[in-house]
C-alpha positions in Angstrom: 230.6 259.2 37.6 228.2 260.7 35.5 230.2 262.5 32.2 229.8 266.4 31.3 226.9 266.7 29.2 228.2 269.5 26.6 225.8 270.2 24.2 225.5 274.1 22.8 222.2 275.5 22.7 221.6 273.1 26.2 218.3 270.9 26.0 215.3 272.5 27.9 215.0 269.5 30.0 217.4 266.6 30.4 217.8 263.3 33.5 221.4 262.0 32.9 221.7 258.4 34.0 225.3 256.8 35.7 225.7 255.2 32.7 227.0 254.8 29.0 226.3 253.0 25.5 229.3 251.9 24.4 229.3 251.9 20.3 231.7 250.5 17.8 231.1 254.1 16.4 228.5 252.4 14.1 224.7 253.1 13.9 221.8 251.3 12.1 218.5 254.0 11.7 215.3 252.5 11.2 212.2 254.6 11.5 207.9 254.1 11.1 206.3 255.0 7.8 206.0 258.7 8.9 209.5 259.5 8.8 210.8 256.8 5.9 211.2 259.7 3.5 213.8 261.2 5.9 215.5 258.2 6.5 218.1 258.5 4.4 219.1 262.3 4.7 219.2 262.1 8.2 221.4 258.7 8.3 224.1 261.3 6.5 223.2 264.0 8.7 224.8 261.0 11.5 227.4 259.9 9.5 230.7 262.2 10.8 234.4 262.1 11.0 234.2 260.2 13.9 231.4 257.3 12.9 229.6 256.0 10.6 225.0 255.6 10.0 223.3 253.8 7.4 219.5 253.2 7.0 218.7 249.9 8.6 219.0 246.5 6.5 218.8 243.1 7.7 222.0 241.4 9.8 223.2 245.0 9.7 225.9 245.9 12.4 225.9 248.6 14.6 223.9 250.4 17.2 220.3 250.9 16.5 218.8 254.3 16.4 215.1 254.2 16.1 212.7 257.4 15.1 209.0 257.3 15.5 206.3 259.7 15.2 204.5 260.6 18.5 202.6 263.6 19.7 203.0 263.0 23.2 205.6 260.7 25.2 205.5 260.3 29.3 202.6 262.9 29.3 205.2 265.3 27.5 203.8 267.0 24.8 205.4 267.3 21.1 202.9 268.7 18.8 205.4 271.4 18.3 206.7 271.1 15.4 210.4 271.7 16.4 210.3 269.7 19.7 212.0 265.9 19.9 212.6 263.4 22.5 215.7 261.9 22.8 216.5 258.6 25.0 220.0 257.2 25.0 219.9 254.0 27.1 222.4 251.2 27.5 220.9 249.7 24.2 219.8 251.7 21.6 218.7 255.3 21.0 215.4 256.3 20.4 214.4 259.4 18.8 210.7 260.9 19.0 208.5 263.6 17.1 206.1 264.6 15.5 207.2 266.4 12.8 210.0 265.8 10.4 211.8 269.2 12.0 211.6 268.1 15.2 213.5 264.9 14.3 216.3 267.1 12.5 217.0 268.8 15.5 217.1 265.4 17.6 219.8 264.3 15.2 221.7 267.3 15.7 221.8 267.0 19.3 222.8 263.4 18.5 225.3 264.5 16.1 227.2 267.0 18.4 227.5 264.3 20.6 228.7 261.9 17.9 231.4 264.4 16.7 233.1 264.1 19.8 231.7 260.8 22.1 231.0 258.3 19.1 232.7 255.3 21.0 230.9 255.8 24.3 227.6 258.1 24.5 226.0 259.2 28.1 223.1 257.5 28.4 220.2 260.9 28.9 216.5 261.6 28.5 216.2 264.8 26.4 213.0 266.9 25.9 213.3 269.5 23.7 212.0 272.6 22.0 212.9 276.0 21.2 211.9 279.0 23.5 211.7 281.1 20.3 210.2 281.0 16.9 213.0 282.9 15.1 216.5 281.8 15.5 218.6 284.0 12.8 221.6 284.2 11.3 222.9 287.3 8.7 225.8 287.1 6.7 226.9 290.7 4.8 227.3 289.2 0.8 227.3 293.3 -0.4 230.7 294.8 1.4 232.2 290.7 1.2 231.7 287.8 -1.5 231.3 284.5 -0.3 231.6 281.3 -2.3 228.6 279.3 -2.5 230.8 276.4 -0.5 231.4 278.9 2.2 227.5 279.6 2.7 226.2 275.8 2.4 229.3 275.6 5.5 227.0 278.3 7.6 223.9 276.5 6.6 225.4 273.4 8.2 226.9 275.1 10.8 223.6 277.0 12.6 221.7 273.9 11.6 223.8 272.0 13.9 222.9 275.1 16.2 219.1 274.3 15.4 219.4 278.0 13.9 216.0 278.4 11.4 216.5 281.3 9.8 219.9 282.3 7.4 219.3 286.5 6.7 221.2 287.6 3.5 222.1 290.8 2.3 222.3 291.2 -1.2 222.6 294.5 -2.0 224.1 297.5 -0.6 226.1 300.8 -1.4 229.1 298.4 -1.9 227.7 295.7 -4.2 224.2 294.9 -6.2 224.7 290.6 -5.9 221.3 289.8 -7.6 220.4 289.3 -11.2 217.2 291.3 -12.1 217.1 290.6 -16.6 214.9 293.9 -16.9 218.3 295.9 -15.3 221.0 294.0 -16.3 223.0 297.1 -15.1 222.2 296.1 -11.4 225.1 293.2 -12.1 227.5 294.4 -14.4 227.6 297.9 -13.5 226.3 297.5 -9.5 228.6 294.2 -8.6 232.1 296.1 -9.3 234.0 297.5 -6.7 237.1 299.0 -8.0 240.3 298.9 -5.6 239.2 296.7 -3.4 241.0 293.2 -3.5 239.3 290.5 -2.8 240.8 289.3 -5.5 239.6 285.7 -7.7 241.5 282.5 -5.9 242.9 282.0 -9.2 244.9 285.3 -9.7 246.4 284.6 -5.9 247.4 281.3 -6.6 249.0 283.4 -9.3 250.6 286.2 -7.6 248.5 288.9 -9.6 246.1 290.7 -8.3 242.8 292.6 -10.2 242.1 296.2 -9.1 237.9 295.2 -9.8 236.0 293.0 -8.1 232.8 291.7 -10.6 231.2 289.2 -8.6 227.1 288.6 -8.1 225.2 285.3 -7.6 223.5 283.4 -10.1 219.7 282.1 -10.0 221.1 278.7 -10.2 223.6 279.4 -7.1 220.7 281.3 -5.0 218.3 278.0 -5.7 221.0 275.6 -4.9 221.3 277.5 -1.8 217.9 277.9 -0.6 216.7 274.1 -1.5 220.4 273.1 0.5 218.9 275.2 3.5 215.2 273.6 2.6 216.8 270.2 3.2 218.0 271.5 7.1 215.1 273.1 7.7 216.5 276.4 7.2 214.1 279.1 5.3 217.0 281.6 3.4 215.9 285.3 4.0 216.8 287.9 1.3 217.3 291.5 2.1 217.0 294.1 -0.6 218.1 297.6 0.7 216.4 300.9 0.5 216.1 304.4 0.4 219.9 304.0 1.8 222.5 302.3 1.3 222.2 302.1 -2.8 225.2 303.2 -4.2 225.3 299.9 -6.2 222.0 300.7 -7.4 222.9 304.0 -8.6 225.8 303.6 -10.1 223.9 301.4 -12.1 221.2 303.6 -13.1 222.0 306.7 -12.1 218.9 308.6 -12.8 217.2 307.0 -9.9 219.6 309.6 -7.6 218.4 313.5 -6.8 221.3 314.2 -8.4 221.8 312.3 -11.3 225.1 311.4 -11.1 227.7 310.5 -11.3 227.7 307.7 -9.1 230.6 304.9 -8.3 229.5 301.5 -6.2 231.8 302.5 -3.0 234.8 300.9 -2.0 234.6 303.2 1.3 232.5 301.8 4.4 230.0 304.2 5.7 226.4 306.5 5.5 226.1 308.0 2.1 224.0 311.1 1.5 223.4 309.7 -2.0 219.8 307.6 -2.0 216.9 307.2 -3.7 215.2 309.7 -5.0 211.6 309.4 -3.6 210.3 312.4 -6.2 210.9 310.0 -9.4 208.1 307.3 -9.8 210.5 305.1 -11.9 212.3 303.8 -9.0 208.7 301.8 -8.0 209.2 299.9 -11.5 212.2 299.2 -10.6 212.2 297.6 -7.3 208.6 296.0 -8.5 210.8 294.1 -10.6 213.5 293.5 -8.5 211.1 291.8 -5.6 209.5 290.2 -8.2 212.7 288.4 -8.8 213.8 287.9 -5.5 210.0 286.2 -4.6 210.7 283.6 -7.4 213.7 282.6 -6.2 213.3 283.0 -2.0 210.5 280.7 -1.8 210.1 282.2 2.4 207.6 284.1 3.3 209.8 287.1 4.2 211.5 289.6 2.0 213.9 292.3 4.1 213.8 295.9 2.7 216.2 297.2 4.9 215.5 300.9 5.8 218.2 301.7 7.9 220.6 304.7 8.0 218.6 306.8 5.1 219.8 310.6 5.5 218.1 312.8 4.1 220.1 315.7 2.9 219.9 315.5 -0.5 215.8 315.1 0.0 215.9 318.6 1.5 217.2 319.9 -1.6 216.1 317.9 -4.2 213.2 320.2 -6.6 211.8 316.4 -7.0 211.7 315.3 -3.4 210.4 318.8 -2.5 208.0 318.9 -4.7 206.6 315.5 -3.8 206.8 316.8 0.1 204.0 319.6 -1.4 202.0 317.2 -2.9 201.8 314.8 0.0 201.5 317.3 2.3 204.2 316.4 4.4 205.6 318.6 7.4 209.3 317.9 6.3 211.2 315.7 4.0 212.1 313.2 6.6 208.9 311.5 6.7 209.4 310.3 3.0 210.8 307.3 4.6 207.5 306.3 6.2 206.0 307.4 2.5 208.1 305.0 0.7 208.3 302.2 3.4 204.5 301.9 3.1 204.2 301.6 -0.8 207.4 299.3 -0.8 205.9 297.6 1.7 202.5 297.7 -0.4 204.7 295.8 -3.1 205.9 293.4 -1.3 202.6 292.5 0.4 201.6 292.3 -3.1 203.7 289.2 -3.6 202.6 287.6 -0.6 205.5 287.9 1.1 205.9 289.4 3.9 208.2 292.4 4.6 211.0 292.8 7.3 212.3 296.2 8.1 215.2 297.8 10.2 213.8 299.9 13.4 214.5 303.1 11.9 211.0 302.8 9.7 209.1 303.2 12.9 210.4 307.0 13.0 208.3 309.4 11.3 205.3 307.9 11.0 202.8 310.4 12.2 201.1 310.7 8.8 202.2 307.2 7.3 201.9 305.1 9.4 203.9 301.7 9.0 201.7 298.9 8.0 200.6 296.6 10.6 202.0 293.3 8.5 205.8 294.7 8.5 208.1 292.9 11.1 210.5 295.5 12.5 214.3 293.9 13.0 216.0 296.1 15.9 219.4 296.6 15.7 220.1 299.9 17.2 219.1 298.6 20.7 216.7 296.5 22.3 214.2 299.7 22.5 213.5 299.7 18.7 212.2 296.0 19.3 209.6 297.7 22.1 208.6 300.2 20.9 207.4 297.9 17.7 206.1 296.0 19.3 204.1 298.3 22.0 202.7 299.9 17.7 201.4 295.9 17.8 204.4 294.5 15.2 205.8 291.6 15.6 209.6 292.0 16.2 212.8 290.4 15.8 215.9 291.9 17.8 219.4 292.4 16.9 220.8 295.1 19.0 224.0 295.7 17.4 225.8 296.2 21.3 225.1 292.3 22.1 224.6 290.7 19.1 227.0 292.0 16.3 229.7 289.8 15.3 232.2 292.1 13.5 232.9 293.8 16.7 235.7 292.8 18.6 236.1 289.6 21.2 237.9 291.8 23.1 239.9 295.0 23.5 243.3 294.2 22.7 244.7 296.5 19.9 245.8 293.8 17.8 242.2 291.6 17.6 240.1 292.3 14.6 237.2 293.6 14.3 235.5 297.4 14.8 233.6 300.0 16.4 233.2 298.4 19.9 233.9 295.0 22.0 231.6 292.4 22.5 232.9 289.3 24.5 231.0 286.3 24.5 230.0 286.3 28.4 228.0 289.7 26.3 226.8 287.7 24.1 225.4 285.6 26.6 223.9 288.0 28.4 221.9 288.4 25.4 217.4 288.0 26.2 215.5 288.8 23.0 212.9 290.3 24.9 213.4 293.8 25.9 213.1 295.4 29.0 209.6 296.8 30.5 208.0 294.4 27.2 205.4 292.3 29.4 202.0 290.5 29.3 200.4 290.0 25.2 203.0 292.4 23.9 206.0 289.6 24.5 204.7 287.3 22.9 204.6 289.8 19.5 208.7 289.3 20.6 209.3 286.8 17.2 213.1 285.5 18.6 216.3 287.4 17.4 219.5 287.1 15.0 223.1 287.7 15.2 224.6 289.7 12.6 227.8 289.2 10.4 228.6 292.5 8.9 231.2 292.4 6.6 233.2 295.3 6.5 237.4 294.9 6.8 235.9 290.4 6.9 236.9 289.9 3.0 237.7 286.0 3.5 235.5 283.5 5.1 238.2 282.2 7.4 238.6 285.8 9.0 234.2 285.7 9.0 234.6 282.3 10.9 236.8 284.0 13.3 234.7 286.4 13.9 231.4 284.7 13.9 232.4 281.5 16.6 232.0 281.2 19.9 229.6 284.0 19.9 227.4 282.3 17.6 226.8 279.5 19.7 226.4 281.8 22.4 223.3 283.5 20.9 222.1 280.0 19.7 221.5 279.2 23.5 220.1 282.6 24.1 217.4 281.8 21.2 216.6 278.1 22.5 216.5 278.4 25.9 214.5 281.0 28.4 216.4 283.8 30.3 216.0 281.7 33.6 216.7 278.6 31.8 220.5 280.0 30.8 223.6 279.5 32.8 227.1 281.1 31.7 228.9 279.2 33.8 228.1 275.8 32.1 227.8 277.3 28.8 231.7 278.2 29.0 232.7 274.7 30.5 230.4 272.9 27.4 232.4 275.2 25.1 235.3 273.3 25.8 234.4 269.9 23.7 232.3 272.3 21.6 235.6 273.9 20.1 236.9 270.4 19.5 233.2 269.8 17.0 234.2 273.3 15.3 237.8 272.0 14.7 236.0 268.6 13.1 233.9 270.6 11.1 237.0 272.9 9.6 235.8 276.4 11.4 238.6 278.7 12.9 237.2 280.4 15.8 238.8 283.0 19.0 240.1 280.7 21.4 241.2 283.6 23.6 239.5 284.7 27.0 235.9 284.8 26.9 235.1 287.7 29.4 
């Protein structure tokens, strides 16, 4: 009888044979020329808890796995960079690709199997490649701090998920995590959050707790980080907020506010009324040099500048922002967002990055209109993502009633979590491309990302709890087609996927799924 074939995101196409290859939980890689420089990362890549891979040397024991470079295989194209073929037989395993990322992500499929079947592996024929380009994951670093440790864990983790893209978010109204030497006030100032404790390991181990939390990522820490993801094929994208959500910014420098100050970095969650003001030209030097920093260090091509949930009450006000509403001939104050979007944007594109933008920056744009490079991220719903794309961007979605993992698994009082329920049959559910979005505009649909927002998630074992299963359910959504999906196997293939979480050290909700 032909075994359960449980791998999460499921292959596009696999033929299971009535048959196994029985292992000693020992593997030998070899591969051609092409793929010698992978060799040894990916042997470690194989090596797990339950077996052990070494680069082939001579009288070696174990079973072979062979990878080879090919374009096409049984008339089956793979010049797609991120498509494999996998063939388990009675014998060995053979791995094809034609690109070094396609033969990651035949090793992870390998891999899951491995954590879980090492001694006896169904023997399959696996072609595979991703249905979308962008396969994202965001973690929240402003309202939480996460150890370095604990990040490299989520690189591994949605690698293993053939996840590409790991969205983080550095800075918001309730911490500035990035070093910018021109502000040095950005860190010491912008990184403390009095009263909350998340409190240094240390002083719990010690039974004190501080009242501040001073905590911010060094240059050496982000480029650890990124050339970690590098190595998994995973491209780290930095998000720098603005006009909203900068409380961290001005308590730092508070003369970039209509107001002037004072200004704390708040320990409240929520929509501030406190933003940038858009009538002082100085806060254009200052963000020049932040993105200047965050291009050095992020080499991706994308730099997120957030734009969501900007009010714009003290704009209406302000003798600054009025006065620059005059002079730019504007009908009212809210379309400064557009305003500043485009010469933020401008900055960015300067860099030759380009930048990523929440939904709400395709509002207001009858007189500046938002430049045709910027990708618009929609999280409000799937509509934000159409509409984008029907103005001809390219679009990633996140609707935050599908895809948001602080909201609860489900509605008893006592799970965590907030604002509303998503289960993981939701999840699921999940298409990246929105309704009525047909023909050439679908294919401006870039893929989509599930989002980790950290408010009331302080320790990375409640985040873990929060994040899995639903994380592998949106990794299926983002590999496979809509027609290709199919709940009812996804939850019997979770079953043996828990017991590769539990390997792995992640706590996850093991409670009813629906």
């Amino acid at each position: 009888m032909k075994a359960n074939i449980s791998l999460i995101p499921f292959p596009r196409y696999i033929e299971q044979k009535n048959a196994s290859l029985k292992t000693e939980k020992k593997f030998i890689l070899s591969t051609d020329s092409f793929f010698e420089n992978d060799a040894a990362f990916l042997s470690k890549q194989l090596t797990t808890i339950n077996s052990t891979c070494t680069v082939s040397k001579p009288k070696a024991a174990g079973i072979s796995i062979e990878l080879k470079k090919k374009t096409t295989l049984d008339g089956k194209d793979l010049k797609n960079k991120e498509s494999y073929i996998l063939i388990i037989d009675e014998e060995k395993i053979s791995i094809y690709a034609s690109n070094s990322v396609g033969a990651f992500y035949a090793v992870q499929t390998l891999k899951q199997l491995l954590l879980t079947r090492a001694e006896e592996l169904p023997c399959v024929y696996i072609y595979d490649m991703p249905a979308f380009e962008w396969r994202g994951f965001m973690l929240d670093l402003s309202r939480a701090f996460y150890s370095l440790d604990f990040l490299k864990k989520m690189v591994d983790v949605i690698a293993l998920h053939k996840m590409n893209r790991f969205h983080i978010h550095l800075t918001d109204d309730q911490g500035w995590r990035i070093d910018v030497p021109e502000y040095p006030n950005l860190t010491k100032i912008g990184s403390v959050r009095k009263g909350h404790y998340a409190s240094d390991h240390n002083d719990v181990m010690n039974g004190t707790f501080r009242d501040k939390m001073i905590f911010y990522y060094t240059d050496k820490e982000l480029k650890d980080l990124v050339q970690y993801a590098l190595e998994r094929h995973i491209e780290v994208v930095p998000e720098i907020e603005l006009p909203g959500h900068v409380m961290a910014l001005l308590a730092s420098y508070p003369e970039l506010g209509c107001t002037g100050g004072p200004y704390e970095v708040e320990n409240r969650w929520g929509i501030f009324d406190n933003v940038l003001c858009l009538g002082n030209d100085k806060i254009f030097d200052v963000y020049t040099a932040v993105f200047k920093k965050v291009a050095k260090l992020f080499p991706s091509k994308w730099i997120h500048i957030g734009g969501d949930e900007c009010p714009s009450t003290k704009w209406k006000t302000c003798p600054k922002c009025q006065q620059r509403v005059r002079d730019l001939k504007l009908k009212s104050e809210k379309e400064l967002q557009s305003w500043v979007t485009k010469k933020m944007s401008d900055i960015v594109l300067s860099l030759g990055k380009t930048p990523i933008a929440w939904d709400e920056v395709i509002n207001n744009t009858e007189k500046y209109s938002l430049p045709k490079d910027v990708i618009v991220q929609s999280w409000r719903d799937s509509n934000g993502g159409k509409r984008a794309a029907e103005m001809n961007h390219k679009t990633i979605l996140s609707p935050c009633n599908m895809v948001y993992l602080n909201y609860k698994h489900n509605s008893d009082y006592d799970e965590p979590g907030k604002l509303d329920v998503i289960t993981t049959k939701k999840a699921y559910s999940f298409s990246p491309v929105p309704k009525g979005l047909e023909g050439e505009k679908e294919n401006l649909v870039m893929g989509a990302e599930c989002n980790m927002w950290a408010e009331d998630v302080s320790s990375a074992k409640l985040a873990e709890y929060m994040i899995f299963p639903r994380l592998c359910a949106v990794s299926e959504c983002m590999w496979l087609t809509k027609k290709e999906k199919s709940f009812a196997r996804f939850k019997k293939n979770l079953d043996e996927h828990k017991k590769r979480l539990s390997s792995l050290d992640f706590l996850y909700y093991n409670g009813r799924l629906e």
